[in-house]
BAROBA-164222 format. One record per residue: residue number from 1; residue in three letters; y, x, z of N, C-alpha, C in turn. Coordinates in steps of 0.001 Angstrom, whole numbers, plus 500000, padded with zeros to 6 digits. Each point is the difference from the previous one (the first is absolute). Example, Ala and Ser with C-alpha at 12.3 -4.5 7.8 and 13.67 -1.06 7.14 Angstrom:
! BAROBA-164222
  marba  bamar    n_c2    n_c1    n_c3   ca_c2   ca_c1   ca_c3    c_c2    c_c1    c_c3
      1    ala  494310  513190  507800  501190  499110  500000  501200  500900  500000
      2    ser  501050  499650  499280  501190  500820  500060  501090  499230  500730
***
This chain:
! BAROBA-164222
  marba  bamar    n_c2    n_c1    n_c3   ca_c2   ca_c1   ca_c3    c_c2    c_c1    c_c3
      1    unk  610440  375299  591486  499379  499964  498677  498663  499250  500017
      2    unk  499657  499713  501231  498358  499045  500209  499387  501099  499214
      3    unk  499650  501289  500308  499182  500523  499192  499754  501165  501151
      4    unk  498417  500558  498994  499140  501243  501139  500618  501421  499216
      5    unk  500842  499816  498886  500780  500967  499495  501032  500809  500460
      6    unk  500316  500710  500206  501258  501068  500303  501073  499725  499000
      7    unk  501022  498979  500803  501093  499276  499028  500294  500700  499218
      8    unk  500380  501804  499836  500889  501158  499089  498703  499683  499124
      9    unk  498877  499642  499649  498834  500138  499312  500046  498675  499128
     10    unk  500679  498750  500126  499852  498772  499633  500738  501014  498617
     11    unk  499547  499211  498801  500354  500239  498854  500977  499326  498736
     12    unk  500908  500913  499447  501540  499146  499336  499524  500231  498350
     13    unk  499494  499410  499460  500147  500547  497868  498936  500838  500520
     14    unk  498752  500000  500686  499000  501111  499845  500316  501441  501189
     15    unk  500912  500291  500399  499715  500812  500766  500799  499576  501556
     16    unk  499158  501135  500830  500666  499553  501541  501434  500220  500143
     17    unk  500615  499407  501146  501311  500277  500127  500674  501045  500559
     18    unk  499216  500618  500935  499960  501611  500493  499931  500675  499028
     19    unk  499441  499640  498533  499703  501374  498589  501568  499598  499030
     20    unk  500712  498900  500400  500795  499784  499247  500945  500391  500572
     21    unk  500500  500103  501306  500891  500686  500700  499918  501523  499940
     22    unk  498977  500850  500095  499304  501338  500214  500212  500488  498482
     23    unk  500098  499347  499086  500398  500579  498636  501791  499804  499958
     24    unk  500886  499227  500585  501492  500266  499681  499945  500884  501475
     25    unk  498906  500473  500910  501039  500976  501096  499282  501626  499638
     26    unk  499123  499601  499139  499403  501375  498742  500818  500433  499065
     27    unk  500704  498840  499593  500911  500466  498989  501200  501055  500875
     28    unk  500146  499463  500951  501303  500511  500129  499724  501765  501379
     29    unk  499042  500233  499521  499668  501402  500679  500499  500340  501595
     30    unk  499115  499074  500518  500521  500142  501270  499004  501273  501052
     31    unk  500581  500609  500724  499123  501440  500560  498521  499264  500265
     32    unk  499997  499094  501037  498906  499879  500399  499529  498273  499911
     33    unk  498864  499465  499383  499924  498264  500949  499127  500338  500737
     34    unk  500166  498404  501067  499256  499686  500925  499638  498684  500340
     35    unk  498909  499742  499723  499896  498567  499956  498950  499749  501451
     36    unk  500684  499100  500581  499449  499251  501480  499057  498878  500002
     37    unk  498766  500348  500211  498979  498758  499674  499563  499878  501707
     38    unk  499043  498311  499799  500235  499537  501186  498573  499300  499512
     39    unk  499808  498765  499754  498818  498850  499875  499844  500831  498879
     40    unk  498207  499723  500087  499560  500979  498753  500527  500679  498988
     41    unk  500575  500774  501177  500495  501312  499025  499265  501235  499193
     42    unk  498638  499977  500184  499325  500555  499070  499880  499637  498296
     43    unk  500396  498670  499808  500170  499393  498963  501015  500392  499277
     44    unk  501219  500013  500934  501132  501190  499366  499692  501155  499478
     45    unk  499605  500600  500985  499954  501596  499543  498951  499792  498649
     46    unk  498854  499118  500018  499453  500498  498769  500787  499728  498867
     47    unk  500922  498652  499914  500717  499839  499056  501155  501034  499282
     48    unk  500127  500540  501398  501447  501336  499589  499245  501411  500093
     49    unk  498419  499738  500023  499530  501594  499826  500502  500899  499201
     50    unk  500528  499573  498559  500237  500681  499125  501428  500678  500175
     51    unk  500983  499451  500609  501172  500022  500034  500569  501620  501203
     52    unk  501086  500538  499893  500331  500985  500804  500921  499178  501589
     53    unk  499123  499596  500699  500341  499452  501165  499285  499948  501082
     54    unk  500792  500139  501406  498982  500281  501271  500046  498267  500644
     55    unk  499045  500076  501193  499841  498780  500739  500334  500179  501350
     56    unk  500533  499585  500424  500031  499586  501144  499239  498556  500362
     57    unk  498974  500014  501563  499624  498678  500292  501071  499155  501365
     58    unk  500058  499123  500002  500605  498961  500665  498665  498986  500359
     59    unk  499197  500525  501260  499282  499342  500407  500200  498656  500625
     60    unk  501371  500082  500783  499671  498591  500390  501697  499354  499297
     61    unk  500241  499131  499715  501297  499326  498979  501036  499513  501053
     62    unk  500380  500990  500340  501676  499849  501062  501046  500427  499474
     63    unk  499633  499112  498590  501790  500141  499479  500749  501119  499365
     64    unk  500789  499253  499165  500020  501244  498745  500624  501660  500749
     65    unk  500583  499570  501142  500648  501272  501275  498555  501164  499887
     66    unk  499279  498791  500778  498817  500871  500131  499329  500464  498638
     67    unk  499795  499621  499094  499463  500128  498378  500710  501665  500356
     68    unk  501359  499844  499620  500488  501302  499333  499995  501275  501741
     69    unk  499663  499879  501132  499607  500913  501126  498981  500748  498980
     70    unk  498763  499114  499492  498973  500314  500035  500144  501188  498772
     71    unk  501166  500064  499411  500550  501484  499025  500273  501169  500435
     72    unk  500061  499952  501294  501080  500904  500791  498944  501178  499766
     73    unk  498391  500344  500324  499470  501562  500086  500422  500272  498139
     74    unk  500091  499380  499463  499353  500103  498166  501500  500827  499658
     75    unk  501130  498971  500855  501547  500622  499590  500956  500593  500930
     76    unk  499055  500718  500743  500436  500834  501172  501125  501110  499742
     77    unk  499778  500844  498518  500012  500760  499761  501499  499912  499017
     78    unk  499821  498939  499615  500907  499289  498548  501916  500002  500684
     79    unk  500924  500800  499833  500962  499943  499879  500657  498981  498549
     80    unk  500654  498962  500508  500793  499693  499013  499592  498505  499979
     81    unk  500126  499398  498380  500181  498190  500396  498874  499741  499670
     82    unk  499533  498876  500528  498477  499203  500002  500453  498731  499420
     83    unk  499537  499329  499030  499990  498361  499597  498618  499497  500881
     84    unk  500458  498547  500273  498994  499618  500565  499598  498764  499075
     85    unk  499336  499387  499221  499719  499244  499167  498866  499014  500434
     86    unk  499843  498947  499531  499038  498440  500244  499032  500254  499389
     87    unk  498612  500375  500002  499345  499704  498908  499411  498332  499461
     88    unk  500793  499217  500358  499684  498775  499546  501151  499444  499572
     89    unk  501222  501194  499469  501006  499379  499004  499653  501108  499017
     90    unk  499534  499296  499301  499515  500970  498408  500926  500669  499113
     91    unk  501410  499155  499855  500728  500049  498782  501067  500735  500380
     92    unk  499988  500641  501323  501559  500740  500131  499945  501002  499144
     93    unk  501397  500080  499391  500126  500941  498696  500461  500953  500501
     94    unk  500245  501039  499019  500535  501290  500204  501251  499964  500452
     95    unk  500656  499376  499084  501562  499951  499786  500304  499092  501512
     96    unk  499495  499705  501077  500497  499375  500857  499402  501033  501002
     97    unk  499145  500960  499868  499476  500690  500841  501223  501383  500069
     98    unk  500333  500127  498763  500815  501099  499892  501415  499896  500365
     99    unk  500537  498444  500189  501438  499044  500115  499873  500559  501726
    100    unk  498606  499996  500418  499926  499708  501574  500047  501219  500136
    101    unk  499556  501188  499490  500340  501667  500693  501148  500070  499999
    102    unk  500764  499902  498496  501739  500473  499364  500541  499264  501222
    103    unk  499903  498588  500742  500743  499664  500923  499575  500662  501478
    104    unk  499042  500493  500477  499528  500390  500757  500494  501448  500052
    105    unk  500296  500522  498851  500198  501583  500465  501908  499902  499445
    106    unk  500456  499273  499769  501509  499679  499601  500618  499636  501054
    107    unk  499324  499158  501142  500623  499649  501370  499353  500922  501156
    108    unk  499086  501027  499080  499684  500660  501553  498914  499831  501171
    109    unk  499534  498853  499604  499440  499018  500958  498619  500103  500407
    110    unk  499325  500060  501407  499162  500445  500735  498533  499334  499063
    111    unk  500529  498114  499916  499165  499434  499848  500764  498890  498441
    112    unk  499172  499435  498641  501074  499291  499203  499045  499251  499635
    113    unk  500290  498473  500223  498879  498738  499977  500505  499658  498476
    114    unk  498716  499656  499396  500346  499044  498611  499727  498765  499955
    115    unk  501767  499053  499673  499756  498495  500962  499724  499124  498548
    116    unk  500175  498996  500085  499984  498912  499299  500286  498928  500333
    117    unk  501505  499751  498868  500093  498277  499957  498981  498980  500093
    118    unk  499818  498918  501006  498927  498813  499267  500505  498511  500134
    119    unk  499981  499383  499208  500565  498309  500216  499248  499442  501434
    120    unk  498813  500503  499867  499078  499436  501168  499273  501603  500275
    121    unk  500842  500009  501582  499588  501074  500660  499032  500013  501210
    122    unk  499329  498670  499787  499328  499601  501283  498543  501642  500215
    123    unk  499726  500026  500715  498904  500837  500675  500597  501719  499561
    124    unk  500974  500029  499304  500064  501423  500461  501379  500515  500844
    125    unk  499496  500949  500150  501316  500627  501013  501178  500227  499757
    126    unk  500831  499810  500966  501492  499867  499235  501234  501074  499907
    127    unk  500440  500049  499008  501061  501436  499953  501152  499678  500664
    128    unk  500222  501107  501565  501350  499793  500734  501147  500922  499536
    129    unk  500515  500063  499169  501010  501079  499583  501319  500240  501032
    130    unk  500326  500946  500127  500923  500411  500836  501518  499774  499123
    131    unk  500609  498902  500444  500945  499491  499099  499932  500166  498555
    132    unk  500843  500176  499139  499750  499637  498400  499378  501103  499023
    133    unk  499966  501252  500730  499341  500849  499117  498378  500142  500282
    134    unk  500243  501433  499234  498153  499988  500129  499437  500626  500986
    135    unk  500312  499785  501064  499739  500797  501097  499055  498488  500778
    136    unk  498994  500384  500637  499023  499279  500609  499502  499910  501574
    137    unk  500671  499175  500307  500158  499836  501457  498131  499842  500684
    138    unk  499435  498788  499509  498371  499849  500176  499661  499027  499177
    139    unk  498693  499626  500235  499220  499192  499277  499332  499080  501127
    140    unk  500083  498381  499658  498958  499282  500985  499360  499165  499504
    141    unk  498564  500080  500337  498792  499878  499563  500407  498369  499908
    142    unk  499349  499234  499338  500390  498142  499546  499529  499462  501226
    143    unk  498903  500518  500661  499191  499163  501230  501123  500550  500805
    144    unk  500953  500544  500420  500433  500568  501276  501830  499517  499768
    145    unk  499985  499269  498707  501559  500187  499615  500423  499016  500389
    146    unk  501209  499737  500399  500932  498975  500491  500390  499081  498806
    147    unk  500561  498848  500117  500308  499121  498478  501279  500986  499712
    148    unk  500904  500252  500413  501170  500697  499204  499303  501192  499327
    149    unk  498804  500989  500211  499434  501000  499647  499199  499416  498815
    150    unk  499118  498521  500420  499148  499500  498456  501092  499607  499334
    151    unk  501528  499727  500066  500998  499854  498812  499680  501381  499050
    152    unk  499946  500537  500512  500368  501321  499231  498839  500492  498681
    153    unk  500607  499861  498818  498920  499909  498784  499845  501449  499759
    154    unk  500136  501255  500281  499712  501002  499545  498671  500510  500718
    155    unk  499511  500685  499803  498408  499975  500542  499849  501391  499733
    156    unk  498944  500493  501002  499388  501409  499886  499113  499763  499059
    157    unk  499472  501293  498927  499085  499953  499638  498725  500525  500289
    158    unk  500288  500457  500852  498682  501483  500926  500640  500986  499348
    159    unk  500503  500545  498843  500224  501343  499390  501117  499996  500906
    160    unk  499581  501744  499813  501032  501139  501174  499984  501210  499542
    161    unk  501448  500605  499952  499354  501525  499982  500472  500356  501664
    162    unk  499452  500917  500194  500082  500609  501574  500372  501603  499669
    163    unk  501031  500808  501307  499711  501415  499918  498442  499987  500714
    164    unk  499472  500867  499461  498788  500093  500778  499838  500247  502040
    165    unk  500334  500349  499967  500092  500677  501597  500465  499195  500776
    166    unk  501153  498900  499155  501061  499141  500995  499121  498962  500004
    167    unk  499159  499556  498413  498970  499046  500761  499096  499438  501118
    168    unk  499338  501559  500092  498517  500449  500940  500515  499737  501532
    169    unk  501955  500895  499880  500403  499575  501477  500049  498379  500536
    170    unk  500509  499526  498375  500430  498357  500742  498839  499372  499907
    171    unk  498704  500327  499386  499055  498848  500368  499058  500315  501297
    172    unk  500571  501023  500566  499208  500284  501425  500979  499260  500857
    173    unk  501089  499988  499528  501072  498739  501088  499679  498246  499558
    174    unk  499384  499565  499396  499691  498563  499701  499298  499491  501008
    175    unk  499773  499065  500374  499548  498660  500794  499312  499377  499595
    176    unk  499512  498889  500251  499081  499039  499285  500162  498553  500738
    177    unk  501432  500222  500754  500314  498386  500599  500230  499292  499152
    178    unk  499382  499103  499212  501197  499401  498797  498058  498624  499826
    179    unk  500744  499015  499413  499074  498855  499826  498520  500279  499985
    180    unk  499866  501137  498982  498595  500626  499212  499198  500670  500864
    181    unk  500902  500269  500834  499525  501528  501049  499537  500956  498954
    182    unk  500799  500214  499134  499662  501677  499223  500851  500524  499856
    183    unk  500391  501146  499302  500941  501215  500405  500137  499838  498267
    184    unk  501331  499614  499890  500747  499953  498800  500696  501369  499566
    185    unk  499540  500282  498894  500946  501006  499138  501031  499757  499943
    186    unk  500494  499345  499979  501810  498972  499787  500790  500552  501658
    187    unk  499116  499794  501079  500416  500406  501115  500658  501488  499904
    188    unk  499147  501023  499237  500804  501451  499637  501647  499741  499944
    189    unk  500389  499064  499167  501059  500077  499694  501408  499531  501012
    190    unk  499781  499318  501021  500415  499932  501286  500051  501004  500730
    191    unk  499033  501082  500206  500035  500601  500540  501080  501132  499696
    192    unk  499633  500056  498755  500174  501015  499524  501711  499817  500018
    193    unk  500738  498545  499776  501266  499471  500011  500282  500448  501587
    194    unk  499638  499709  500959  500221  500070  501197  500185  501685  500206
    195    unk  499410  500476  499113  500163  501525  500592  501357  500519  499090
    196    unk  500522  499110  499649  501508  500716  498755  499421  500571  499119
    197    unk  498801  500049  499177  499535  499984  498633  500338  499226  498648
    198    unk  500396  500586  499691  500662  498891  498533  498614  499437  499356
    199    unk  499833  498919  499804  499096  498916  499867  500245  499674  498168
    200    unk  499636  499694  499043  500566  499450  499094  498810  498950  499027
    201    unk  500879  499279  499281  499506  499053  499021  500056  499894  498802
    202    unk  499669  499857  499100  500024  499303  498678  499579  499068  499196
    203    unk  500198  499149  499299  499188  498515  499481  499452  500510  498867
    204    unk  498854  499509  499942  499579  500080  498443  500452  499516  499054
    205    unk  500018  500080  498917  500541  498969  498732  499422  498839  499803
    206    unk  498588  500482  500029  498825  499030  499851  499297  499326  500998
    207    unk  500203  498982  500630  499436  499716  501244  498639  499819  499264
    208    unk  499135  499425  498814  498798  499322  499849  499522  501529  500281
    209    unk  500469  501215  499961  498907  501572  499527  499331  500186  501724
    210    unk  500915  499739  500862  499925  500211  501735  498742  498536  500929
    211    unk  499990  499337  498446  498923  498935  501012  498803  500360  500348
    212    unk  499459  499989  500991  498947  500062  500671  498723  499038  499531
    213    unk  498829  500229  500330  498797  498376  499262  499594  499905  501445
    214    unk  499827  499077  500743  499399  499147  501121  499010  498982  499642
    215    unk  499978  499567  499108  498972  499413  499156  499323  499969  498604
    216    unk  499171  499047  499469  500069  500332  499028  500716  499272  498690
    217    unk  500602  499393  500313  501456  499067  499723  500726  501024  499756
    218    unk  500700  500640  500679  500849  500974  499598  499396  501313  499169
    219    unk  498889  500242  500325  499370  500943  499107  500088  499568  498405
    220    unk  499929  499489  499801  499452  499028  498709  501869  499938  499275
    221    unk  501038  499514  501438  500907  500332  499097  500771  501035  499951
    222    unk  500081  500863  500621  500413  501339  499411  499548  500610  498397
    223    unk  498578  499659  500564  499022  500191  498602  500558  499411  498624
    224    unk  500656  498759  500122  500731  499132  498813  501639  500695  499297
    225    unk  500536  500438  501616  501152  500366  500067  500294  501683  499338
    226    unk  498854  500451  500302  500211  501682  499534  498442  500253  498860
    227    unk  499804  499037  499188  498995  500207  499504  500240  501116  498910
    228    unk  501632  500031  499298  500055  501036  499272  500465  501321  500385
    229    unk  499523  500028  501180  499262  501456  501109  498869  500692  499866
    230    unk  498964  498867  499571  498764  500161  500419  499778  500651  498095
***
């Protein structure tokens, strides 16, 4: 973002993108949030002072694996499913958040990624499905993928729901051999495949709601794209 800002803080129609996400995962009454700050994360918390949510810090940035460890004392306690959400994709809606439990608790499944079609899937990670259904073999990161793997146009979006417990086990089994040297959240899901865990997937409807901002190019167009959001 070339900026001294806390990207979830860069601003869409007037408000941040962490307050625009934090109002559709308000709407939908979830037990507990938890939001993971890292580079001036005090700036966060003052922004979400008002709001019913805890912090976790992520002192040093080893990867979204490590991001969600840093939950583990806060949801020690928490039986049942955890979403894990981007705060720098603003626009994921309800109705795709709720598509991703109904499939997640309909197949049973330990761990249920929410993917997305893209014409151009360059830099994100790629959806390995376990032959034609929705069952999800792994995910490989774009820097680490083979050309038959960058064929593949379906893409992770970071959203997940997890059982809670099966998470905490598989991200104490992750690695950090991989291009980045960081410990990928996406790696859970290998593991978790390797252990005979039913793994699962679903696409969004909407690929523009799952985009991410990396700059401020893309900030600007989401902003165009979902303005009658704002």
């Amino acid at each position: 973002m070339e900026s001294d800002i806390p990207k979830v803080l860069h601003r869409i129609g007037g408000r941040t993108m962490i307050s625009i996400l934090l109002d559709t995962l308000l709407s939908l009454g979830f037990e507990r949030l938890v939001v993971v700050i890292g580079f001036k994360g005090e700036a966060v918390q003052r922004e979400l002072a008002d709001l019913p949510v805890s912090f976790a810090w992520q002192r040093e940035q080893l990867g979204t694996g490590h991001a969600v460890t840093m939950t583990k004392e806060l949801l020690a306690d928490f039986d049942g499913t955890t979403l894990v959400a981007l705060g720098d994709v603003p626009f994921l809606s309800a109705r795709s958040i709720r598509r991703l439990f109904d499939t997640h608790e309909r197949t049973g499944a330990a761990a249920t990624c929410l993917s997305a079609l893209l014409d151009d899937p360059v830099g994100y990670g790629r959806i390995v499905r376990e032959g034609e259904g929705d069952m999800l073999r792994e995910i490989v990161e774009h820097k680490d993928a083979s050309e038959d793997i960058r064929a593949i146009r379906e893409i992770n979006t970071g959203t997940f729901c997890f059982d809670n417990k099966r998470l905490f086990e598989a991200l104490a089994m992750i690695g950090n051999e991989n291009v980045q040297g960081e410990y990928y959240l996406t790696d859970t899901v290998k593991v978790m495949h390797d252990k005979d865990l039913p793994v699962a997937v679903v696409a969004a409807e909407d690929a523009d709601e799952v985009r991410g901002v990396n700059s401020e190019e893309q900030l600007r167009l989401l902003e165009t794209k979902f303005a009658h959001r704002l």
